[in-house]
N, C-alpha and C positions, 0 to 999 in steps of 0.2 A: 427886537427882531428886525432884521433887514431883509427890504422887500426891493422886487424889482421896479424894473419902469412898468406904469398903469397906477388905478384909481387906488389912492390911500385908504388901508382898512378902517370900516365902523371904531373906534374904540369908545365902553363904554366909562364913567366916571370912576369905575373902581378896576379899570386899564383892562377890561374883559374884550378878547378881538372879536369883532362880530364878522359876519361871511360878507365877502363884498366883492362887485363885479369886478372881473380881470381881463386885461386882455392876454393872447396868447401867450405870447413871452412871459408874462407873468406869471401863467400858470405853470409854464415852463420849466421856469428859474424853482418856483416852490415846491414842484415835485423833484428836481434833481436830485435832492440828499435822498430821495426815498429811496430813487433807482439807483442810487452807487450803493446805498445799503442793501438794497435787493442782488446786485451784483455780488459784490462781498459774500454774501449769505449762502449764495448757489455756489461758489468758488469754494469755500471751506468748507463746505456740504463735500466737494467732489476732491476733496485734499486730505480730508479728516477722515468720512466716511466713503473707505475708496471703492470704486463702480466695478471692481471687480468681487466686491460681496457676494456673497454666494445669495439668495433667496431663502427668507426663514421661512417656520412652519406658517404663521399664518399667511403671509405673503406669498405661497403657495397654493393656499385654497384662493384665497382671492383671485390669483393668477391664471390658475390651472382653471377656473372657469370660462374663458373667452382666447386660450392660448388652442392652438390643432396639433403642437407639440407632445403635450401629454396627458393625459387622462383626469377627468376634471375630479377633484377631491370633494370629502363630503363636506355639503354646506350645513351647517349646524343652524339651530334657529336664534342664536340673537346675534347673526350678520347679517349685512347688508348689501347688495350689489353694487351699490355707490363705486367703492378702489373697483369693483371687476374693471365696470365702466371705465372708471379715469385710468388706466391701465390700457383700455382694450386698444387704443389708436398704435401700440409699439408690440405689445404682447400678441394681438390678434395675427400678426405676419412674421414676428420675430421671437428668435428662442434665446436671444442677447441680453444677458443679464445686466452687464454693462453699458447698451443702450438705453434699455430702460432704466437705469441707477442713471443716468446723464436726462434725458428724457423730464423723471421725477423729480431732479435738483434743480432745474430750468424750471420746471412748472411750478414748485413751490416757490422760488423766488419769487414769480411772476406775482403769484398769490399773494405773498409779503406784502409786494409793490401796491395794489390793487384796496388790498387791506386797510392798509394806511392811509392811502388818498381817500378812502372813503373820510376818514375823522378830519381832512382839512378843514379848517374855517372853525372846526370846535376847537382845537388849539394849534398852537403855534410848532413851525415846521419843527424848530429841536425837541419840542415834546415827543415829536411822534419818532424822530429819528432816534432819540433813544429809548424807546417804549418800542421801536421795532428789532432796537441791536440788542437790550434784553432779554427778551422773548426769543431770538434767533441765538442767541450763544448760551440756549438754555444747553446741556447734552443731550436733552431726550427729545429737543429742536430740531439740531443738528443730527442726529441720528437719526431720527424715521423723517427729514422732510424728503430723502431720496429712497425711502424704500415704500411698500405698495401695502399702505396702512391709513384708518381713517381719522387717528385721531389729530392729527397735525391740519387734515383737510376741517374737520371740523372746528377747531380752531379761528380758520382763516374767515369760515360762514360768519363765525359767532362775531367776529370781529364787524365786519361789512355789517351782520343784519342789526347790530346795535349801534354803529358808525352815522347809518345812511337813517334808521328810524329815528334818533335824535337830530339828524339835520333835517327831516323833514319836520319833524313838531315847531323846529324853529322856522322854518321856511317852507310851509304848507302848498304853495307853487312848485315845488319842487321834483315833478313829476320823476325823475330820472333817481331821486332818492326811495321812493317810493316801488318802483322796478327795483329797485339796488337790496331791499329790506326783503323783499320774495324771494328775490335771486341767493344772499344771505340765508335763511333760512331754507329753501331749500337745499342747496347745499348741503348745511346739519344734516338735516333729515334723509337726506342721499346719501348721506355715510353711516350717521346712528340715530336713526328716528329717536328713541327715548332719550339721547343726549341732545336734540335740537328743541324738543319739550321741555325739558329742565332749565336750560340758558335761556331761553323763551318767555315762562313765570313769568320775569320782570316788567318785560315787553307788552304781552297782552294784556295784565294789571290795570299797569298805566293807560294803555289806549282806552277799555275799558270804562276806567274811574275818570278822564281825561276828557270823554265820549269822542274821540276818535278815531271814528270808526272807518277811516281810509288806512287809517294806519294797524289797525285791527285784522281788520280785510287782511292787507299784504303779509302780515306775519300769518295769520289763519293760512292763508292762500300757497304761501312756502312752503309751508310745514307737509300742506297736503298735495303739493307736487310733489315734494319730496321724497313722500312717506307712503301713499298710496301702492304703492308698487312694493314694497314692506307687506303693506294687512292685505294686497291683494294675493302674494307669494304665502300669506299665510293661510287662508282658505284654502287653497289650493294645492299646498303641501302640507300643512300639520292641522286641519280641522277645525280652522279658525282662530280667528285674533287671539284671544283670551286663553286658547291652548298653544298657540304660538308663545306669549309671555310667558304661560307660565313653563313648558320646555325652556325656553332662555334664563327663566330664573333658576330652576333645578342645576343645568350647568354651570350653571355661576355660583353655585356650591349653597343655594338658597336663599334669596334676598330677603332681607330683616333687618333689625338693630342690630350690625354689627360696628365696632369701633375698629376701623382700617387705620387711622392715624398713624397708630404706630407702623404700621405697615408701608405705609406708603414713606417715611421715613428710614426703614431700612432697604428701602427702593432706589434710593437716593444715589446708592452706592455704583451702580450701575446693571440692578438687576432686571430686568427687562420683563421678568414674573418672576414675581412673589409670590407662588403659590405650594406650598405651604408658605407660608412666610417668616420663618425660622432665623436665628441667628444672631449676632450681637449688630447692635447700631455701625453704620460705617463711621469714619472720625468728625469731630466736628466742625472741621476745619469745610466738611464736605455737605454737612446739613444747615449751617448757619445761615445761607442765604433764604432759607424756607420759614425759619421765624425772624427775618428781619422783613421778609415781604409782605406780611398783613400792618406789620407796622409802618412801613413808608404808604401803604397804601389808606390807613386812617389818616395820617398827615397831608396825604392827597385830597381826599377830602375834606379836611379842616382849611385846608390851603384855597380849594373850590369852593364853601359857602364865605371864607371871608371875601373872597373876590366877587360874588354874587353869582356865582354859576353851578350853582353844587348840584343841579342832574346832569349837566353832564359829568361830572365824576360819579354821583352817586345809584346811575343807569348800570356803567359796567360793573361798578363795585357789585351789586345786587344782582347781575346774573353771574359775573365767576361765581359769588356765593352759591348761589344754587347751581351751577354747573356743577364744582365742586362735593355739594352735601351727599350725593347717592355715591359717591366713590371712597368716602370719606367715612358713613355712617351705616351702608346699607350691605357690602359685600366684604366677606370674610379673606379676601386677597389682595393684594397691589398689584399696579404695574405705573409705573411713572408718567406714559405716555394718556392715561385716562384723563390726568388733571391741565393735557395741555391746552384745553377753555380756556379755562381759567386763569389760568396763568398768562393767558394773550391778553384777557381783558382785564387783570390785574395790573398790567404793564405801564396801560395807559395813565392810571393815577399813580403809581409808582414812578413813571418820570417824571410827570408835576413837580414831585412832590420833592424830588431829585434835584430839580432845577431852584427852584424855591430853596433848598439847604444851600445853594453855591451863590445862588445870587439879593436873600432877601436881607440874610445880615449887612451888621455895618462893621467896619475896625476887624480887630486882631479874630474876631470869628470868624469873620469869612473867609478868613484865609486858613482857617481850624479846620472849619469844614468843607473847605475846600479841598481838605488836605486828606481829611479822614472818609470821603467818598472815592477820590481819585486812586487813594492805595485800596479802599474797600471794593469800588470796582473793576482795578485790576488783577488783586485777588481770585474774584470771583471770576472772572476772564479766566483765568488760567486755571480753576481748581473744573469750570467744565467744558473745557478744552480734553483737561487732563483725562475725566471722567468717558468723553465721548468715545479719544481713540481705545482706551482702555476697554470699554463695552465693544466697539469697532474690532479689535482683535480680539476678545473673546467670543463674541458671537461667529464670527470668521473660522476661528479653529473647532466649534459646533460642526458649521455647517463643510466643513472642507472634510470634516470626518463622516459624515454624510454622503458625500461625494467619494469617496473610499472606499465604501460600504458598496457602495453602487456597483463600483468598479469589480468589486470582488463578488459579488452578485451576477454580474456578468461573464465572469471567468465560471462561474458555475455552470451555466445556461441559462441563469434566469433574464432575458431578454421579451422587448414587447413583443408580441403583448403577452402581461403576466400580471400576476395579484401578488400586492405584500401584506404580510397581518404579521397580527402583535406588536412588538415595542415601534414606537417612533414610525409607523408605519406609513403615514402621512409623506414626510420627508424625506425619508428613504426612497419611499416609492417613487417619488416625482423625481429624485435623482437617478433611480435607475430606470425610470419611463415605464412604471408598472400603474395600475390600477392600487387602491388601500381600499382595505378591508378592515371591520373590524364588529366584532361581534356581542360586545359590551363596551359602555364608559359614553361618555362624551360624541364620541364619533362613531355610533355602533350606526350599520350601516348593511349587515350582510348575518345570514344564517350560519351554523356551521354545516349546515345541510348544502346551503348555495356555495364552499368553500371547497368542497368536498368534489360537484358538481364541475365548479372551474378547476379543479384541480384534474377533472379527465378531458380536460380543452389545451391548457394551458402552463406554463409551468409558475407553480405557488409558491413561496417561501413565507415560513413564520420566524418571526424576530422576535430573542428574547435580549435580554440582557447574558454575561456568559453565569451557569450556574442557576439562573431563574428557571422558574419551570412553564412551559409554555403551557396553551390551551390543550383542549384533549383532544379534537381532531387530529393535531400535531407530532402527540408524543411517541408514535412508532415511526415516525418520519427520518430520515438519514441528517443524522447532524454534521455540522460544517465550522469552522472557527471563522472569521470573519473580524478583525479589527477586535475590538471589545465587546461582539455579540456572535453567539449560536445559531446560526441560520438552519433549521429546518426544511429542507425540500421534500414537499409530496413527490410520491411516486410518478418515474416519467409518464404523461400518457400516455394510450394505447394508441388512440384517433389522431391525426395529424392534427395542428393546430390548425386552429381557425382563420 
């Protein structure tokens, strides 16, 4: 590795770089690769995944909570405020879908950036440069790091709070790593309280058995900036903690031993949810990189204790693990975007381990393997390239049909303020500036008694699918064709709107 001008790094006898003073320039020079790769990242973020995307369903409740544009959607209980928040600085004064898609590709970068630097000095800058161009050219990287979703944000915590808590076990002065492990963690816990507990496991363990308990503290102490506002919301709105989980697990279709594997494998494809999760495998030209990644990453640690460093490899390996197992073993659906922990902290021993295949052979090997990573990772460059725009226009033509919908919603009279129920009613709504409603499932939210009510305020429409049959409030209501759905309007009302 080449370093700049300043103090030459610690190196130990079996060539392990130890953290060592720098001056500015220096530190300079060694963050550079990070920020051109954080540049890179937020550029093909806004070239792939283009900022004129429409807003999906969930990126809409999130949204619609701190937007005065339109009527805030129901929060279900196993979200979190965290995206409202990280949202609310563009969303709170603007209705620019497109700013905030530029807004969100700038801040994840940033993140990337921030990310990385946290692992300086535990390895070397090309480690981190390609453990951070992996992770970012995953499609489901590239795909939600610009839209207003938590699981990319969580990700970046899990990164930092296990980055900064290993430099400080090594460098116990280290006050600024020790803020960096809370900051980390909460984070997680600001997006998905039970995902910032799972990556965590590892963490606390260690500090723990370790008896260090400043580094204990800081993970403790994240978790519960983070989270509190979680189990306070839960009091407050569903009758406490334990009725809060267990609402979040009912919707989650009932958390237990389920085998999602497979699932999350035909996720790969570019399905955004799996729920039901049906269907034949996508090709395997398109899932191969998912069982070649546990395997570079035990070579990453094989490659870490022969050097004499194996926690730091074997830190993150053990929390992806368990970031990983509850999405893996516990819910009977996928979505690609749940295992991106994991896959951040998997990265890290996966370049090692990368680097070590190009450079530890001698003779005609290392030009073998030289050879058979360079076509394998430009392969895989282009098979989730392929993958992202492909997801990119299909979700696009989702939501522009949504937007359609709206439109022709409008040509009816239903304008705000109004209530949407039945199908898709979430999305709809927010597209034509209505209030959702919805009386069972997931999102029930309203009586048909209170439906009935706003329907002598305001004007109501129910959404079916064409040929479905709606609710019963609904069915003597005047039907409409609409795109590929039945719109139902209650009868106008009597009393002028409200």
């Amino acid at each position: 590795m080449t370093h700049g001008a300043g103090a030459p790094p610690t190196v130990t006898r079996r060539g392990e770089e130890r953290p060592r003073p720098a001056g500015l320039k220096t530190a300079a020079h060694d963050a550079r690769p990070l920020a051109a790769l954080a540049v890179v990242f937020t550029l093909a973020q806004l070239v792939l995944i283009r900022p004129t995307l429409g807003l999906g369903w969930d990126e809409i409740v999130y949204t619609s909570q701190v937007t005065t544009h339109h009527p805030a959607a129901f929060f279900s209980a196993p979200r979190s405020r965290g995206v409202s928040l990280l949202v609310a600085p563009v969303a709170s004064w603007s209705d620019s879908t497109v700013l905030l898609r530029i807004y969100l590709a700038l801040l994840s970068g940033l993140g990337l950036y921030l990310a990385l630097r946290v692992w300086r000095g535990l390895f070397r800058t090309r480690v981190l440069v390609v453990a951070g161009a992996f992770f970012a050219s995953l499609w489901m990287t590239l795909f939600y790091g610009p839209q207003a979703m938590p699981n990319y944000w969580v990700a970046v915590g899990a990164l930092i709070a296990v980055g900064a808590f290993l430099r400080h076990r090594e460098d116990p002065s280290s006050a600024g790593m020790l803020w960096a492990v809370v900051a980390g963690a909460a984070l997680m816990a600001w997006m998905r309280p039970t995902d910032a507990v799972y990556v965590t496991i590892p963490l606390l363990v260690l500090a723990a058995v370790r008896r260090r308990p400043r580094l204990l503290a800081a993970v403790v102490g994240g978790l519960l900036a983070g989270g509190v506002p979680w189990v306070i919301e839960a009091y407050a709105s569903y009758g406490g903690l334990s009725e809060r989980l267990a609402e979040a697990s009912r919707i989650q279709g009932g958390l237990g031993l389920h085998m999602a594997v497979d699932d999350q494998l035909r996720s790969l494809g570019g399905r955004a949810l799996c729920r039901p999760c049906t269907g034949e495998m996508p090709h395997p030209v398109i899932t191969l990189w998912w069982f070649v990644l546990p395997v570079l990453a035990v070579l990453g640690l094989v490659v870490a204790v022969r050097a004499g460093r194996a926690l730091r490899t074997a830190v993150p390996l053990a929390c992806a693990v368990t970031a990983a197992l509850p999405y893996l073993f516990t819910i009977a659906y996928a979505a690609p975007r749940f295992l991106q922990p994991a896959y951040a902290l998997l990265a890290i021993p996966v370049a090692d381990a990368l680097w070590h295949l190009v450079t530890a052979p001698r003779g005609r090997w290392r030009t073998v393997l030289r050879t058979v990573v360079a076509v394998g990772l430009a392969g895989h460059l282009v098979v989730q390239v392929t993958v992202a725009v492909h997801t990119a226009d299909r979700s696009a033509a989702s939501r522009e049909d949504w937007a359609r919908t709206a439109e022709g919603l409008h040509r009816l009279g239903v304008t705000p303020p109004c209530l949407i129920t039945g199908h898709e009613s979430i999305p709809i709504g927010y597209y034509t500036g209505c209030s959702s409603g919805a009386t069972a499932g997931n999102n029930e939210n309203m009586t048909a008694e209170e439906i009935r009510r706003t329907a002598g305020r305001v004007p109501v429409a129910e959404i079916t699918r064409v040929g479905s049959r709606p609710n019963a409030y609904a069915r003597t209501w005047p039907v409409h064709r609409v795109e590929d759905y039945d719109i139902r309007l209650a009868p106008a009302p009597d009393a002028p709107r409200e």
